[in-house]
NUZA-726342 format. One record per residue (C-alpha): x, y, z; residue in one letter; residue number from 1. Coordinates in pm, 1 decimal, m for minus. Each point is the difference from the previous one (the first is absolute). Example, Ala and Ser with C-alpha at 12.3 -4.5 7.8 and 13.67 -1.06 7.14 Angstrom:
<pts>
xx->1230.0 yy->m450.0 zz->780.0 type->a seq->1
xx->137.0 yy->344.0 zz->m66.0 type->s seq->2
</pts>
This chain:
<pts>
xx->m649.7 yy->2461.7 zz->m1104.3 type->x seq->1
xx->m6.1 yy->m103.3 zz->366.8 type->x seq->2
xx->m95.9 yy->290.0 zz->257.8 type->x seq->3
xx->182.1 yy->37.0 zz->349.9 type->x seq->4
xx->m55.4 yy->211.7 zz->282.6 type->x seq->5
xx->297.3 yy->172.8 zz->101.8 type->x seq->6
xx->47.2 yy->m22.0 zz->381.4 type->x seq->7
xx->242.4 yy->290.4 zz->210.4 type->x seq->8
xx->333.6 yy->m221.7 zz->6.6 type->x seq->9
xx->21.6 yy->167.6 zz->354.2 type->x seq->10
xx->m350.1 yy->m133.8 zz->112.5 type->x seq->11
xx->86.3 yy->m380.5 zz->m158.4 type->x seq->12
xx->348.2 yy->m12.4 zz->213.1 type->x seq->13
xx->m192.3 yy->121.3 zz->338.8 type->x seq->14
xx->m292.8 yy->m252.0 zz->m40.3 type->x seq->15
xx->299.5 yy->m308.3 zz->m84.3 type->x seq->16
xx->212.5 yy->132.9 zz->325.8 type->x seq->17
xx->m315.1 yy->m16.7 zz->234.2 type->x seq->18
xx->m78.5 yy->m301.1 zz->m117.9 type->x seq->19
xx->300.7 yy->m159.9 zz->83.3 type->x seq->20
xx->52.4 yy->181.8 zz->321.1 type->x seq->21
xx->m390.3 yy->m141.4 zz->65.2 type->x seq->22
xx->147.0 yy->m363.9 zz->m43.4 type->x seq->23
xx->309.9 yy->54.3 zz->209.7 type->x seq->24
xx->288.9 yy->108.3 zz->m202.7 type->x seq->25
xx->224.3 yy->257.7 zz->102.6 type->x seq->26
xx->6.0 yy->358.6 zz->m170.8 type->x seq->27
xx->292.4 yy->m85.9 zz->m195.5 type->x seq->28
xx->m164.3 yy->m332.0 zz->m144.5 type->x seq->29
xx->m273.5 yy->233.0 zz->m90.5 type->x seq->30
xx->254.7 yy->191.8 zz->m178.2 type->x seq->31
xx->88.2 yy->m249.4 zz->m208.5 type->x seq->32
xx->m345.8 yy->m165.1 zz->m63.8 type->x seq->33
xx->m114.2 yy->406.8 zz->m123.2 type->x seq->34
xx->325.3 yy->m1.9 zz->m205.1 type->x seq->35
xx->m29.1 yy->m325.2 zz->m211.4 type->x seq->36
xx->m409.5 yy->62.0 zz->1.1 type->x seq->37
xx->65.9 yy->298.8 zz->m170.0 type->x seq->38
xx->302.4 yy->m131.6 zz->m224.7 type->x seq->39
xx->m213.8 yy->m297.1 zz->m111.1 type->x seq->40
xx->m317.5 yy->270.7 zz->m69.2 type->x seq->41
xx->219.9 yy->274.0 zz->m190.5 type->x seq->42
xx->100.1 yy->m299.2 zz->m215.5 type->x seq->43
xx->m350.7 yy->m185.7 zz->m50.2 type->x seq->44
xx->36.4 yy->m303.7 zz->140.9 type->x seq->45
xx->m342.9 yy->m31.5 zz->107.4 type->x seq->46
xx->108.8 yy->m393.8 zz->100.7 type->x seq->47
xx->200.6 yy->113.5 zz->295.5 type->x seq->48
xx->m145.6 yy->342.6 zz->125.7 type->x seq->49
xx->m78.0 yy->133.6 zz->311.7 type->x seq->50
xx->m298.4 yy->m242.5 zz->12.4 type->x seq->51
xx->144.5 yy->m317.0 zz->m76.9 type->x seq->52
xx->266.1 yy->109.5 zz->251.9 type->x seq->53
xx->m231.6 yy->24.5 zz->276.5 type->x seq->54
xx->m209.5 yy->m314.7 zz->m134.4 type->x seq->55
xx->302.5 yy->m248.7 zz->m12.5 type->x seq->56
xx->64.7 yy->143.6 zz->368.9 type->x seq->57
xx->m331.3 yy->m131.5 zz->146.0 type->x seq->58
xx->40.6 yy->m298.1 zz->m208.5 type->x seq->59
xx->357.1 yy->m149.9 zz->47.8 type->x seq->60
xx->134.4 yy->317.3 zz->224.6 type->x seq->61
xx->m14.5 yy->146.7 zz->356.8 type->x seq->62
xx->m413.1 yy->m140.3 zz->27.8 type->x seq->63
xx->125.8 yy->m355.4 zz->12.2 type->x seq->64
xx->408.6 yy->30.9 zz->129.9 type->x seq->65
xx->105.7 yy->m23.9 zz->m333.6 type->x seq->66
xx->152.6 yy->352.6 zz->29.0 type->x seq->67
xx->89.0 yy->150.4 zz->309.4 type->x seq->68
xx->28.2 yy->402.3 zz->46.8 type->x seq->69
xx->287.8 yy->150.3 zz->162.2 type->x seq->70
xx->205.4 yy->m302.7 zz->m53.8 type->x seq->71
xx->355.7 yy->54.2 zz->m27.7 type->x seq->72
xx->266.3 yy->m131.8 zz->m267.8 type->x seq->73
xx->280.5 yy->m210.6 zz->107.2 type->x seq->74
xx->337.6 yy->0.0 zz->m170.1 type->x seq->75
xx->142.3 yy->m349.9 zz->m7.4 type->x seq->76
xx->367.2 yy->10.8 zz->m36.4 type->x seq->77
xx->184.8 yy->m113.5 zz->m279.5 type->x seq->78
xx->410.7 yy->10.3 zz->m106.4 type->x seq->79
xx->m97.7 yy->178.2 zz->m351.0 type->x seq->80
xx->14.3 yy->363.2 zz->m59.3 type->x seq->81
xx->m235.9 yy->54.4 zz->m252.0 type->x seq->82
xx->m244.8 yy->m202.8 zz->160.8 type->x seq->83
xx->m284.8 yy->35.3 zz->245.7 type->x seq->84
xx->m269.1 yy->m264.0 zz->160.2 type->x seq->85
xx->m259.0 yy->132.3 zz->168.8 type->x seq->86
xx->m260.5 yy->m216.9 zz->194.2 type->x seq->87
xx->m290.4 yy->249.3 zz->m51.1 type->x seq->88
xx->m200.9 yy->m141.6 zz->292.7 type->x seq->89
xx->m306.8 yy->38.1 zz->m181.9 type->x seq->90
xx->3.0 yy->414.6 zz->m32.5 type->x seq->91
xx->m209.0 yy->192.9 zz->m213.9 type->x seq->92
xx->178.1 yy->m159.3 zz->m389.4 type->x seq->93
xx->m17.1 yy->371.1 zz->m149.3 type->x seq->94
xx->194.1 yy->181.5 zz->305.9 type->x seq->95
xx->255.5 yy->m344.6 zz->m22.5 type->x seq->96
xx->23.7 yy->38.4 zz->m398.6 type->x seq->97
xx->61.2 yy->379.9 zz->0.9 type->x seq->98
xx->270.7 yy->m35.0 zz->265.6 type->x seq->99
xx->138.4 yy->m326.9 zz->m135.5 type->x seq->100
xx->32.1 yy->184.6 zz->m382.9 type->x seq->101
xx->177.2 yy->322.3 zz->185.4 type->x seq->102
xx->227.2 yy->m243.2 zz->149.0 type->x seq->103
xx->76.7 yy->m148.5 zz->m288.9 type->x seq->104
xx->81.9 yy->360.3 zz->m166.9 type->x seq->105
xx->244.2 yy->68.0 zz->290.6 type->x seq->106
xx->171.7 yy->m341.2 zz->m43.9 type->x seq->107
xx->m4.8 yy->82.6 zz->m405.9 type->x seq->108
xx->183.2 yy->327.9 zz->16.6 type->x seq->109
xx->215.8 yy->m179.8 zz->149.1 type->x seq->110
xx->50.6 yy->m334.1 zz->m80.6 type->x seq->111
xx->m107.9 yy->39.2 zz->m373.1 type->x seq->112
xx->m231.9 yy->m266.0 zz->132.7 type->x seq->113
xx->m243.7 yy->m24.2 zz->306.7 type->x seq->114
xx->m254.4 yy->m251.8 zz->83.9 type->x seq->115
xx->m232.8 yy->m80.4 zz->301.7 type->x seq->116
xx->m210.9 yy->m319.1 zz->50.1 type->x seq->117
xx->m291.6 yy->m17.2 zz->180.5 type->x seq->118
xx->m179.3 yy->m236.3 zz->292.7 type->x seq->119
xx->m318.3 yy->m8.9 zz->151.1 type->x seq->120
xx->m125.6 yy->301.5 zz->m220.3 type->x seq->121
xx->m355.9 yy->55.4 zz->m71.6 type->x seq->122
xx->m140.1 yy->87.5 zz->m363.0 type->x seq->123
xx->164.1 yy->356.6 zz->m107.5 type->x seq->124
xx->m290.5 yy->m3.6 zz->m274.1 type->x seq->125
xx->168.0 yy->166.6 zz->m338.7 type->x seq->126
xx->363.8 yy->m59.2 zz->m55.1 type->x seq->127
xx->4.7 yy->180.9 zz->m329.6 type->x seq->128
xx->21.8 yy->359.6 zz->238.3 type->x seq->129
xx->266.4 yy->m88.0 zz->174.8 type->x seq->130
xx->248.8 yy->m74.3 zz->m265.6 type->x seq->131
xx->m190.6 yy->278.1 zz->m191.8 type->x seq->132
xx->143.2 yy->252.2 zz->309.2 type->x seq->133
xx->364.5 yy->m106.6 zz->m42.0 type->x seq->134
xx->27.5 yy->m23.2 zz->m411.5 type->x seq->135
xx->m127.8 yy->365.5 zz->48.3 type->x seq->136
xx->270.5 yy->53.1 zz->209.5 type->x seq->137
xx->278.2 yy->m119.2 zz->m243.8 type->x seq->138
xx->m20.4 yy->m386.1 zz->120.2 type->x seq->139
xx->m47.3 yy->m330.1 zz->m134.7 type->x seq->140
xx->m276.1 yy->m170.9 zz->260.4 type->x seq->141
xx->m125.7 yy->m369.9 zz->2.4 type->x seq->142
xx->m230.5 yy->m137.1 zz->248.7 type->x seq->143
xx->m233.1 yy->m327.9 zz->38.0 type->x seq->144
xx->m174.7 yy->m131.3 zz->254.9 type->x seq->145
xx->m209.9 yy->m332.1 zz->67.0 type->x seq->146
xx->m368.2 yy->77.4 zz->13.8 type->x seq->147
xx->m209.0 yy->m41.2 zz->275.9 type->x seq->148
xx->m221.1 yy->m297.7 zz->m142.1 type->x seq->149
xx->118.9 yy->m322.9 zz->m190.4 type->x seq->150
xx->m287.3 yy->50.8 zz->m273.4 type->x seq->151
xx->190.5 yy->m96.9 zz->m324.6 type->x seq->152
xx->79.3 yy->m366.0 zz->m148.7 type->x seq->153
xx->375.3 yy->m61.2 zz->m89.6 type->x seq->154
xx->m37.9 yy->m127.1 zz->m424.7 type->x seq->155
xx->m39.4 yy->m345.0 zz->m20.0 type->x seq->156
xx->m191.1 yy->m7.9 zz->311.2 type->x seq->157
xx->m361.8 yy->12.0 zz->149.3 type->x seq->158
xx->77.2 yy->145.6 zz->408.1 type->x seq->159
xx->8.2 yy->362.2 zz->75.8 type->x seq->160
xx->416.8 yy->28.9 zz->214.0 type->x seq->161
xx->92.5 yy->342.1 zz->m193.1 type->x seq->162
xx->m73.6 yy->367.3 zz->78.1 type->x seq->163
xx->m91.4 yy->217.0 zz->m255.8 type->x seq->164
xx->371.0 yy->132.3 zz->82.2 type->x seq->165
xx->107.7 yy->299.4 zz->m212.2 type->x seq->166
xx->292.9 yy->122.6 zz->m112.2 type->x seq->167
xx->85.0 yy->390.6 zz->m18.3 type->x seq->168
xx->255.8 yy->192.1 zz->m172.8 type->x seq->169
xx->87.7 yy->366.2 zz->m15.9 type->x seq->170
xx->193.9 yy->129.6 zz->m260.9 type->x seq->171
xx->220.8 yy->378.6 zz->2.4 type->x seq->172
xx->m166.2 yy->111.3 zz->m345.3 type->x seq->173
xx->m170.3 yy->339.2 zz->101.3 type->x seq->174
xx->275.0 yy->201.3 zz->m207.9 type->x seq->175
xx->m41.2 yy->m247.7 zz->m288.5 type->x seq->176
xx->m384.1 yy->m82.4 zz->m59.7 type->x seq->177
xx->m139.0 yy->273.6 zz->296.4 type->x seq->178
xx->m85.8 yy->m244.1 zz->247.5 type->x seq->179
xx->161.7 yy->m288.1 zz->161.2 type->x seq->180
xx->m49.3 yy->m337.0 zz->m188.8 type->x seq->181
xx->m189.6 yy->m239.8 zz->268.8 type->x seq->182
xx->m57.1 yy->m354.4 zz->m61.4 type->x seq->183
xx->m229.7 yy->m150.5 zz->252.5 type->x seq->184
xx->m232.8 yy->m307.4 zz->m37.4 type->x seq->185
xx->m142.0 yy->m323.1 zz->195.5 type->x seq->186
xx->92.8 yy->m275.9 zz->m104.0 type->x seq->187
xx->m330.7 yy->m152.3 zz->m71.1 type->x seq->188
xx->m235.1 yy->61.3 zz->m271.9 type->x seq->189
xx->m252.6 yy->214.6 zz->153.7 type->x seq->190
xx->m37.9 yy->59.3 zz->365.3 type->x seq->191
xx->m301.2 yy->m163.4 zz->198.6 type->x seq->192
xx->m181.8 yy->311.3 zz->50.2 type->x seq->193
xx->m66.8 yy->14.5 zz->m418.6 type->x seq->194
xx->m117.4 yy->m373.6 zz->29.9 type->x seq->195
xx->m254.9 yy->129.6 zz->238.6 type->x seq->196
xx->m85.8 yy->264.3 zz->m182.2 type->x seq->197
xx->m25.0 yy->m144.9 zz->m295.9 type->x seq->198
xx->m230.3 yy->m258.2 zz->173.2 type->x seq->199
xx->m247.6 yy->294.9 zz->78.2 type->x seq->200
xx->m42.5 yy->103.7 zz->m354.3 type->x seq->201
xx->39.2 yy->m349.6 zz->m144.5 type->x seq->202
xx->248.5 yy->55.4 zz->m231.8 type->x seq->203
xx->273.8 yy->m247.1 zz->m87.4 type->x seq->204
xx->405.0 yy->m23.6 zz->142.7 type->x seq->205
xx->236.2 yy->105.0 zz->m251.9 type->x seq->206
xx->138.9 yy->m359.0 zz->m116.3 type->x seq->207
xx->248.8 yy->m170.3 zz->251.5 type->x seq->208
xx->m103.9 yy->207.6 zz->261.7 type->x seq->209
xx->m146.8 yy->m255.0 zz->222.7 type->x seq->210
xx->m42.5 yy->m356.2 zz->70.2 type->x seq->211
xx->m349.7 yy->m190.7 zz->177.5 type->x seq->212
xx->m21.4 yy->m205.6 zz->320.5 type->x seq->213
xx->177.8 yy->m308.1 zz->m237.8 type->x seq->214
xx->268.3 yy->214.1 zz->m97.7 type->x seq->215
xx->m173.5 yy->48.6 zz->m349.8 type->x seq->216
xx->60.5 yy->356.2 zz->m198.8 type->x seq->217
xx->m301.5 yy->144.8 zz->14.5 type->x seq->218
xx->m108.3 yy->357.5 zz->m165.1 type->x seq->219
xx->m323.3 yy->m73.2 zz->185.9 type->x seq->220
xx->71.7 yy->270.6 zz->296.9 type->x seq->221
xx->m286.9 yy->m205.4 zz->181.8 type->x seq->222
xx->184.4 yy->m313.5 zz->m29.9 type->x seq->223
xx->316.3 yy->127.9 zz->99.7 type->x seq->224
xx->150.4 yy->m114.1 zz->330.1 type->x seq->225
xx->409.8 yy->150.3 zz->m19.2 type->x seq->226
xx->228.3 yy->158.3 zz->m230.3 type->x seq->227
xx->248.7 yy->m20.1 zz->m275.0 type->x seq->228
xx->349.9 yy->138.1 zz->m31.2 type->x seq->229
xx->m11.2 yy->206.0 zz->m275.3 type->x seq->230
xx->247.3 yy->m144.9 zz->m340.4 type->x seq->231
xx->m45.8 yy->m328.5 zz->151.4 type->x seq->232
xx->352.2 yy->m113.7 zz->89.0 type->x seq->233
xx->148.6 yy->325.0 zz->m31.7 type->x seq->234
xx->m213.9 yy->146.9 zz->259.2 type->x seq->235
xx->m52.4 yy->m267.1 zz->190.0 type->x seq->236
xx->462.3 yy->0.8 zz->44.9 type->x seq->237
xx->m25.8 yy->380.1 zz->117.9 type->x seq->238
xx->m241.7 yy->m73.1 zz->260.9 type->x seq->239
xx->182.5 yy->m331.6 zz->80.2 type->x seq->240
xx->307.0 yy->200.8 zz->51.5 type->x seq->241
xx->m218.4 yy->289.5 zz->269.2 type->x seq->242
xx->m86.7 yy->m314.8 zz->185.5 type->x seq->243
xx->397.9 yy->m109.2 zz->m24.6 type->x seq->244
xx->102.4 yy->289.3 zz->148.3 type->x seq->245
xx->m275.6 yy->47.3 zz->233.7 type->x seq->246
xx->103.7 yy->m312.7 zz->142.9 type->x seq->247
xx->355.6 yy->96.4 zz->m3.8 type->x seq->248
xx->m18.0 yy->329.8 zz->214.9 type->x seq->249
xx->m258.5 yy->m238.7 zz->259.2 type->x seq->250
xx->m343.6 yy->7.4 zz->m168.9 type->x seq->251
xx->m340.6 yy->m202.5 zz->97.6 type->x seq->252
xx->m102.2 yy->m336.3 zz->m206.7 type->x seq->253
xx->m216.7 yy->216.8 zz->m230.3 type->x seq->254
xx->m297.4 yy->m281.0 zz->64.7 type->x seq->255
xx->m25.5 yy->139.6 zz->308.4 type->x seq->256
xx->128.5 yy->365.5 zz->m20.4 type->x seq->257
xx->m275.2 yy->287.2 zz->58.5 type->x seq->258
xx->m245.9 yy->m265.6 zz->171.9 type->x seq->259
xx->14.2 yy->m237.1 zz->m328.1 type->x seq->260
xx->m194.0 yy->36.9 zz->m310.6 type->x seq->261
xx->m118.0 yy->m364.9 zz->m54.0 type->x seq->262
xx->m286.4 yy->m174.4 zz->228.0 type->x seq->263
xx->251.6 yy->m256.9 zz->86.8 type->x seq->264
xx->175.3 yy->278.1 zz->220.6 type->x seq->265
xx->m183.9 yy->299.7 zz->2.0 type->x seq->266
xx->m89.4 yy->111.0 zz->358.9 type->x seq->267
xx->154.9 yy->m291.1 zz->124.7 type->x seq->268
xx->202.6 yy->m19.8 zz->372.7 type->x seq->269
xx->394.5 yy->74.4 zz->m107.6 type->x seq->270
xx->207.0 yy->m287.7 zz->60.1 type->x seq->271
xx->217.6 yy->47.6 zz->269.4 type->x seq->272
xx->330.7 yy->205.5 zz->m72.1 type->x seq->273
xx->m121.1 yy->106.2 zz->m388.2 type->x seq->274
xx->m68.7 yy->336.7 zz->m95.6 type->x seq->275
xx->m213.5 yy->199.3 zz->m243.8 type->x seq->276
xx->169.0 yy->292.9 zz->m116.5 type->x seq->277
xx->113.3 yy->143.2 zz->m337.6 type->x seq->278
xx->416.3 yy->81.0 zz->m65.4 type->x seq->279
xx->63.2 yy->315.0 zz->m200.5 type->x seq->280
xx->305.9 yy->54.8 zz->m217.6 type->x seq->281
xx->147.7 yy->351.0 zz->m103.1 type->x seq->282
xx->304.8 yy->90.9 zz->m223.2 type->x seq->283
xx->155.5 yy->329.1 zz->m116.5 type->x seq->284
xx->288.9 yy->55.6 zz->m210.9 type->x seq->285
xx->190.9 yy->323.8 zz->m94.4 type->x seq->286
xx->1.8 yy->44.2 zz->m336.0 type->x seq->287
xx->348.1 yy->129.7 zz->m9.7 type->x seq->288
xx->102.5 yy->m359.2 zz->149.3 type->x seq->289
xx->m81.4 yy->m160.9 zz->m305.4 type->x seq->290
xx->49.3 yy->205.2 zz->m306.0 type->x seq->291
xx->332.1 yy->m65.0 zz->m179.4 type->x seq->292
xx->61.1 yy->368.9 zz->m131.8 type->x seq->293
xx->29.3 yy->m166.5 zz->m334.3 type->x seq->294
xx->m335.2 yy->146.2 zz->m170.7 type->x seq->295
xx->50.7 yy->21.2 zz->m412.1 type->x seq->296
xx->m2.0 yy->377.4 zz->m159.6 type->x seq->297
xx->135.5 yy->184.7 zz->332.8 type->x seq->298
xx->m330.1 yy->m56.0 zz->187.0 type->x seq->299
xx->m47.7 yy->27.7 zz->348.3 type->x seq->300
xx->m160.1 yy->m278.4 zz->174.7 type->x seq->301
xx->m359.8 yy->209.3 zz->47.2 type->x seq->302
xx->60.3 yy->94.8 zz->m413.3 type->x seq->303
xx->46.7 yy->m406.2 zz->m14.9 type->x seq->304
xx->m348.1 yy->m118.2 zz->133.8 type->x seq->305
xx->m161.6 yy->261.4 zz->m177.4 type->x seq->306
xx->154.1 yy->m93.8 zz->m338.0 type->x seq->307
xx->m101.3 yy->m338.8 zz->66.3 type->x seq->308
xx->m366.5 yy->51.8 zz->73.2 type->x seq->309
xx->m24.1 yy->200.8 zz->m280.1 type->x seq->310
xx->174.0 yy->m274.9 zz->m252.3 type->x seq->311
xx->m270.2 yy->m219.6 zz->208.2 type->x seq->312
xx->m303.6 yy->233.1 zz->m83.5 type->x seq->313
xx->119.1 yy->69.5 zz->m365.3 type->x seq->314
xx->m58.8 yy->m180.4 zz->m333.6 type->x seq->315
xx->m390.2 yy->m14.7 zz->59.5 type->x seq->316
xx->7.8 yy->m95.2 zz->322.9 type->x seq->317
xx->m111.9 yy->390.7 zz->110.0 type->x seq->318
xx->m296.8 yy->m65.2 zz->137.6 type->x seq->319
xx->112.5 yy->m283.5 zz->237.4 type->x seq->320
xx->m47.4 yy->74.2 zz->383.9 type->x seq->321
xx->263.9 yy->m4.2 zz->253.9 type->x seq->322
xx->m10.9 yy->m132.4 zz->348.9 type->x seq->323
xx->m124.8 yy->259.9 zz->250.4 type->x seq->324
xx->m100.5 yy->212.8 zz->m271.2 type->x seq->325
xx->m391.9 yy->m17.3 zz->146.5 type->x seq->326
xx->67.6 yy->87.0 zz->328.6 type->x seq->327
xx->213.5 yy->291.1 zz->m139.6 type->x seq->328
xx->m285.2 yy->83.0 zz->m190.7 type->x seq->329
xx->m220.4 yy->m46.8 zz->265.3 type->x seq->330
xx->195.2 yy->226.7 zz->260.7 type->x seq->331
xx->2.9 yy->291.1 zz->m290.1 type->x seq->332
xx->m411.3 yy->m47.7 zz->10.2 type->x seq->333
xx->11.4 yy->26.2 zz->383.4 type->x seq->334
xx->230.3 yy->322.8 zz->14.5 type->x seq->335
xx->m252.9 yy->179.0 zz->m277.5 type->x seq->336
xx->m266.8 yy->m101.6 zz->218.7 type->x seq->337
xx->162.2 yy->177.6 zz->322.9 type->x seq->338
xx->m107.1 yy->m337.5 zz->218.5 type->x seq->339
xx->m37.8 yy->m373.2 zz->15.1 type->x seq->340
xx->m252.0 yy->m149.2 zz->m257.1 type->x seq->341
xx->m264.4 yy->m212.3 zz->142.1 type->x seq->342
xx->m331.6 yy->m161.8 zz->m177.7 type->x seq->343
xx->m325.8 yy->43.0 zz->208.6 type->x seq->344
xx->39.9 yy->m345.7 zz->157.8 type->x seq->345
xx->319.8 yy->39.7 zz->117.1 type->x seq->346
xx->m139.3 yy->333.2 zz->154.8 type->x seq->347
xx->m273.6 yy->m240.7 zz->174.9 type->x seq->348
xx->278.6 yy->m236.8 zz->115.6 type->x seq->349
xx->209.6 yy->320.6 zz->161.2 type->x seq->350
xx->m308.6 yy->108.7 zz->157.6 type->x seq->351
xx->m16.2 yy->m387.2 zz->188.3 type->x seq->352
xx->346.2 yy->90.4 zz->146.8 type->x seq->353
xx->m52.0 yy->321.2 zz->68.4 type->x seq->354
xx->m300.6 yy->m154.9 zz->207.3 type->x seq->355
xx->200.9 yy->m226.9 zz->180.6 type->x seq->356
xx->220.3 yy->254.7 zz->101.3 type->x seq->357
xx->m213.6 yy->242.4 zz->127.5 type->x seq->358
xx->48.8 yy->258.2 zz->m334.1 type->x seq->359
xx->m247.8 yy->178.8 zz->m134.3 type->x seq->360
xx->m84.6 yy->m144.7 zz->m368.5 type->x seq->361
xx->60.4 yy->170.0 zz->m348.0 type->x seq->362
xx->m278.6 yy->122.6 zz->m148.6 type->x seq->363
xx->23.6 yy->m199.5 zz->m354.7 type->x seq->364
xx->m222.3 yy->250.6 zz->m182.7 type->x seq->365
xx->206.8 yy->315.8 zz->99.8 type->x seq->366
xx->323.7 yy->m146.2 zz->m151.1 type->x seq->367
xx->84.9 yy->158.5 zz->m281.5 type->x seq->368
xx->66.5 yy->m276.9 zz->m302.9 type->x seq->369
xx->248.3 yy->m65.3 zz->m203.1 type->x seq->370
xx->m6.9 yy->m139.2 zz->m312.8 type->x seq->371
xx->314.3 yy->m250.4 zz->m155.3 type->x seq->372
</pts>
């Protein structure tokens, strides 16, 4: 069983605010950086923690212009009620996405309906927290975004022009199943950063995972050059359709978004009058705007989903897993341990920001552990 050390939730939240204050951002972008870190921790997602947070900042983020702290979000006025466009102006993506989903709640309650699309944003890391937020609140939440990199091959092809763009979904099932039912996924195979790891401990990609400088499939992680969309056409449509809208609300050429992924354009001068930055998209609807009232035996609409999930996990299907269920497990492990679950390398990489920012350092050993 693995073994964490359980870090003071209140210590985590101070070192990810003066670390963002250190790089420029105002108090309340710190706010919100400490407030998804944490989300994204209590939940495992060990992919888009506090670290990665502050590592895709230096890489694509206020280091190299790619964000810029303090920036303010312009409303661009449009005839439709229920609608908002925002050109972000390359703020901080999680304060942007956490405003942009409470707007959407507002317009929701109501509209039935509210939706905001987003320009000139910069990465908001996971999307599976924010529509996690409202389906805890009673909503239904959708959001997508085009990622920062083109690294993934459209099927059929052999060029990298997609983002690993995921979709995210939050469903109101807390009163049904205990937790809220969230689908979130890339649309690729695997993401880059388990080709490279798998490179380190030679081990082979999971089959149509990745392609080679010819645009072979390769399982040899060595060999591999870009990625696949995961269920081949299937996958390779829902990514097709992030790009879609991306380009709709006023999105980059994804060849060239982030700084460009391929040699051909990577660190190359922009052409004159393009741009490089990711669109989001967010959606929430009021339940109560789309049930009929018509639910079979009396039920209520809440006495409805759960009925269904339960016709769903029944007939020998009982030990099938539902959406979100690991991160609800996962935040049950982090309230019995009292604090934020860390393994001793993540510790380490803490301690490098708590360098840069002038914090004193954890002391690893003096953690007390936690075992899942």
């Amino acid at each position: 069983m693995p073994t964490y050390r359980i870090l003071p939730t209140a210590a985590h939240n101070d070192l990810v605010r003066k670390a963002y204050t250190h790089r420029g951002y105002t108090a309340a972008e710190a706010e919100d950086a400490a407030r998804f870190c944490e989300m994204a921790s209590v939940h495992g997602i060990r992919t888009h923690n506090a670290i990665k947070a502050l590592h895709l900042d230096h890489l694509f983020g206020s280091a190299v212009g790619g964000c810029k702290p303090g920036a303010e979000i312009k409303v661009i006025e449009k005839p439709f009620a229920a609608s908002q466009v925002w050109d972000a102006q390359l703020k901080l993506g999680q304060s942007v996405a956490f405003e942009a989903m409470e707007t959407c709640m507002k317009l929701a309650d109501q509209y039935g309906i509210g939706q905001v699309s987003v320009d000139n944003a910069f990465h908001y890391l996971w999307g599976g927290g924010y529509v996690m937020d409202a389906a805890k609140k009673g909503y239904i939440a959708y959001t997508n975004c085009t990622s920062t990199l083109g690294e993934v091959v459209p099927f059929g092809g052999k060029f990298p022009v997609l983002g690993t763009n995921p979709h995210s979904w939050g469903l109101p099932t807390t009163e049904a199943c205990g937790f809220p039912i969230v689908i979130d996924w890339a649309t690729s195979t695997v993401a880059m950063g388990r080709v490279q790891q798998l490179r380190r401990e030679n081990k082979p990609l999971p089959p149509g995972a990745a392609v080679d400088a010819e645009g072979n499939p390769t399982d040899d992680p060595h060999k591999a050059q870009w990625l696949l969309p995961f269920g081949a056409h299937k996958g390779y449509g829902l990514s097709l359709l992030i790009e879609v809208m991306g380009a709709l609300i006023g999105g980059s050429l994804p060849t060239i978004r982030g700084g460009g992924g391929h040699p051909d354009f990577k660190d190359k001068p922009l052409e004159a009058g393009e741009k490089r930055t990711s669109s989001f998209y967010f959606q929430v609807i009021h339940p109560d705007a789309i049930g009929s009232g018509l639910f079979a035996k009396g039920r209520n609409q809440s006495q409805n989903v759960k009925a269904v999930l339960q016709d769903i996990l029944g007939h020998g299907n009982e030990k099938c897993m539902l959406p979100g269920q690991p991160e609800a497990d996962n935040a049950r492990h982090t309230a019995k341990a009292g604090g934020l679950l860390f393994t001793d390398a993540e510790v380490e990489a803490l301690n490098e920001i708590a360098e840069e920012c002038g914090l004193p350092k954890f002391d690893v050993a003096a953690l007390p552990s936690y075992e899942v």
